[in-house]
C-alpha positions as CSV (number, residue, x, y, z in Angstrom):
1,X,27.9,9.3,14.0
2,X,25.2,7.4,16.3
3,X,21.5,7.2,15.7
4,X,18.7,4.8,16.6
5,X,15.6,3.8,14.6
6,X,12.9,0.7,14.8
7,X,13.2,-1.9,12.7
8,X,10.1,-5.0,12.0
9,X,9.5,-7.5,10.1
10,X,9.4,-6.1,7.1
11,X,12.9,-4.9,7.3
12,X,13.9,-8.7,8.0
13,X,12.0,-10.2,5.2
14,X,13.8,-7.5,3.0
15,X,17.3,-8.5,4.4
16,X,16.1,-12.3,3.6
17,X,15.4,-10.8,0.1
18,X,18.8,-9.2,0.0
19,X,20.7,-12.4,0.8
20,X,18.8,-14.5,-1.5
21,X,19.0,-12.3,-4.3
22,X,23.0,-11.8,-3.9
23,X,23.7,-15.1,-3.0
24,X,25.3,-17.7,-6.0
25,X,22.1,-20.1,-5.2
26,X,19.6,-17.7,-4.6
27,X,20.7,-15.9,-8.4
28,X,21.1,-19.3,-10.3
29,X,18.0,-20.4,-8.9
30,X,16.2,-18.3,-10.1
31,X,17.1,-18.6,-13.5
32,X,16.9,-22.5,-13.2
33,X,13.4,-22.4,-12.0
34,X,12.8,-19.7,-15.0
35,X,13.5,-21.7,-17.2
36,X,12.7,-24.8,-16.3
37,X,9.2,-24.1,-15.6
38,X,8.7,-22.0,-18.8
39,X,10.0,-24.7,-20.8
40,X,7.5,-27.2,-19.4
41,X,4.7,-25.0,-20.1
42,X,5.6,-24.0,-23.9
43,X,6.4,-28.2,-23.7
44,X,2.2,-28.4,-23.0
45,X,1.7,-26.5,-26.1
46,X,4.5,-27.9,-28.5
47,X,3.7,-31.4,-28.0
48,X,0.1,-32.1,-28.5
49,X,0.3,-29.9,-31.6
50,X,3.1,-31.8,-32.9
51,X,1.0,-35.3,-32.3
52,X,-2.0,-34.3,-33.3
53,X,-1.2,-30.9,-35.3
54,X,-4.1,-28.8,-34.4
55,X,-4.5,-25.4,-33.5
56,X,-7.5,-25.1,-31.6
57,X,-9.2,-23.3,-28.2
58,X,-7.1,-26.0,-26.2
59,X,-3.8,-24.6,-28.1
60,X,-4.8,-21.3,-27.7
61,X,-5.2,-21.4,-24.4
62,X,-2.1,-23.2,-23.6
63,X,-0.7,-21.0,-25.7
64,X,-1.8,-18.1,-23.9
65,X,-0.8,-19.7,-20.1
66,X,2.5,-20.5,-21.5
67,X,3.4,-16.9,-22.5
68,X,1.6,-15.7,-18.9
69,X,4.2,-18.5,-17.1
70,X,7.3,-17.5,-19.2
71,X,6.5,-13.3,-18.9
72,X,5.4,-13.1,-15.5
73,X,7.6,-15.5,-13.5
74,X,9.8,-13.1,-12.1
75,X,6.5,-11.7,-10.1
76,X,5.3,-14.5,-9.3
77,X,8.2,-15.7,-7.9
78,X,8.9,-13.0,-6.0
79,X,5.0,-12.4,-4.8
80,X,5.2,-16.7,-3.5
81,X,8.6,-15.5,-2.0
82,X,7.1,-12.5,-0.2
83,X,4.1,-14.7,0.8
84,X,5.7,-17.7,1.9
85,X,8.4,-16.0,3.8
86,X,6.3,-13.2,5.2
87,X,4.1,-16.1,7.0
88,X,7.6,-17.1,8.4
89,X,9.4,-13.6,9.4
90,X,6.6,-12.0,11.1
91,X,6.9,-10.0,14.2
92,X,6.8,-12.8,16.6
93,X,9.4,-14.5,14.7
94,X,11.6,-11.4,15.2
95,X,10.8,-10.4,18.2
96,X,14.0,-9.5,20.4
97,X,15.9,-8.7,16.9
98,X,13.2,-6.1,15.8
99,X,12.3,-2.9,17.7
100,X,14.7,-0.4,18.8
101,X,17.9,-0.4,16.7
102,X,21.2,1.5,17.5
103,X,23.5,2.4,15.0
104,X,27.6,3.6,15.7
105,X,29.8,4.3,12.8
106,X,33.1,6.2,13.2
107,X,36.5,5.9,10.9
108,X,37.5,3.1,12.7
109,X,34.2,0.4,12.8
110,X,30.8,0.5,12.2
111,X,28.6,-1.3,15.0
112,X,24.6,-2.1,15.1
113,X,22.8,-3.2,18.2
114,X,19.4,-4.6,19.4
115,X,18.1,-5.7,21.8
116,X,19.7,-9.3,21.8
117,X,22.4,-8.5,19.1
118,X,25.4,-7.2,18.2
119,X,27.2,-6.5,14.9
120,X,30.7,-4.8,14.9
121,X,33.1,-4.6,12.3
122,X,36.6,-2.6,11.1
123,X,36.1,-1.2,7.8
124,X,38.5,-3.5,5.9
125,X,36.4,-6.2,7.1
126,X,32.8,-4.2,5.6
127,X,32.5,-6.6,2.1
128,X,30.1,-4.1,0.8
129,X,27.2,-1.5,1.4
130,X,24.1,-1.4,-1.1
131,X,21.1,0.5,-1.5
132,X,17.6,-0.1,-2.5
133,X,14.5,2.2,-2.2
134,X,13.5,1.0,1.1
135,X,17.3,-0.2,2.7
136,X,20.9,0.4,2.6
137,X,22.6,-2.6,3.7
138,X,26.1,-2.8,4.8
139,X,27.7,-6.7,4.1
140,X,30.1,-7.8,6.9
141,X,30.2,-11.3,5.6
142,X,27.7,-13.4,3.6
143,X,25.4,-13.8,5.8
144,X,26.1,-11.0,8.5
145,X,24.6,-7.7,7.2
146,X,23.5,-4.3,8.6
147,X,20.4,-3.0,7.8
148,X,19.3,0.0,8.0
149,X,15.7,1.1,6.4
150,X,15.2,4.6,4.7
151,X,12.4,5.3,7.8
152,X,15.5,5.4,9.4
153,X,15.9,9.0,8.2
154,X,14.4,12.6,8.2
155,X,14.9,13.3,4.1
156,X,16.6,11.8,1.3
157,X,19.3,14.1,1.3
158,X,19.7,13.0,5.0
159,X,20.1,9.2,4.2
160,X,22.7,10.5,1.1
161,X,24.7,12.0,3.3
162,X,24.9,8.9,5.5
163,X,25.7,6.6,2.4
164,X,28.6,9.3,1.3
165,X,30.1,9.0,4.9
166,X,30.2,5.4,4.8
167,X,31.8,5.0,1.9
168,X,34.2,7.6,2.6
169,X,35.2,6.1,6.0
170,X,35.4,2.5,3.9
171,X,37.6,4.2,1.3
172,X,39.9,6.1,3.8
173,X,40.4,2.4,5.7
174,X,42.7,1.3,2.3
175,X,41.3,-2.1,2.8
176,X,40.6,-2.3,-1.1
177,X,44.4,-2.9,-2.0
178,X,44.4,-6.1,0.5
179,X,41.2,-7.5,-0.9
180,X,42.5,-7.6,-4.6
């Protein structure tokens, strides 16, 4: 099978996404920060009421933050991550890895081009292949992944079809056995 598609920035700051999401850091910080910074801010309520042991507007209010801080962390982290890294990835950033992509996937490799890149790989050397709603991504190595966005297809069915021949070729390589 071999098909091209454009890729941008977008798709980049989603692969960033990926990585940090599926890394060991990128997972436990995440949860650190969680709950460091939501212990901090129920610490602002807990600790003037316990010196001074009234429950007024200022109590309320912290209060109030406290539970916005603790329940909506996960969007705001991932709304500063999108900021902050979108100002970094953008398409001049990218330029010469985004833009016309080639993709070549037989039984024996799968390999991804650009214009200054290339990515090749046997499947017994493919660590994994994941979807989302907007990418599948096909791991080589921690830090080496193929990315292909759902644009990248006609239809759903389409991009199913694609998934299921993946997986079969990865399957049919019997790499599994030597990984365990």
């Amino acid at each position: 099978m071999e098909f091209s598609y454009t890729t941008s920035a977008k798709d980049y700051l989603a692969l960033l996404q990926h990585h940090l999401e599926r890394s060991v850091i990128g997972k436990h910080f995440v949860q650190f920060a969680w709950i460091a910074i939501a212990s901090l801010a129920w610490l602002s309520v807990l600790l003037p009421f316990l010196k001074f042991g009234v429950i007024d507007l200022g109590f309320i209010i912290r209060a109030a933050f406290a539970a916005f801080i603790t329940l909506g962390f996960p969007f705001l982290y991932r709304w500063y991550n999108d900021s902050v890294f979108g100002l970094i990835i953008n398409e001049r950033s990218v330029k010469g890895i985004a833009g016309l992509t080639s993709l070549t996937a037989n039984a024996e490799f799968i390999e991804q081009k650009t214009a200054m890149t290339t990515a090749r790989a046997a499947w017994c050397d493919v660590v994994g292949i994941t979807s989302t709603k907007h990418h599948d991504f096909i791991s080589l190595a921690p830090l080496v992944t193929i990315m292909v966005p759902a644009s990248a297809f006609s239809n759903a069915d389409a991009r199913n079809a694609f998934r299921t021949q993946l997986e079969h070729w990865r399957t049919a390589a019997g790499c599994e056995a030597m990984r365990s």
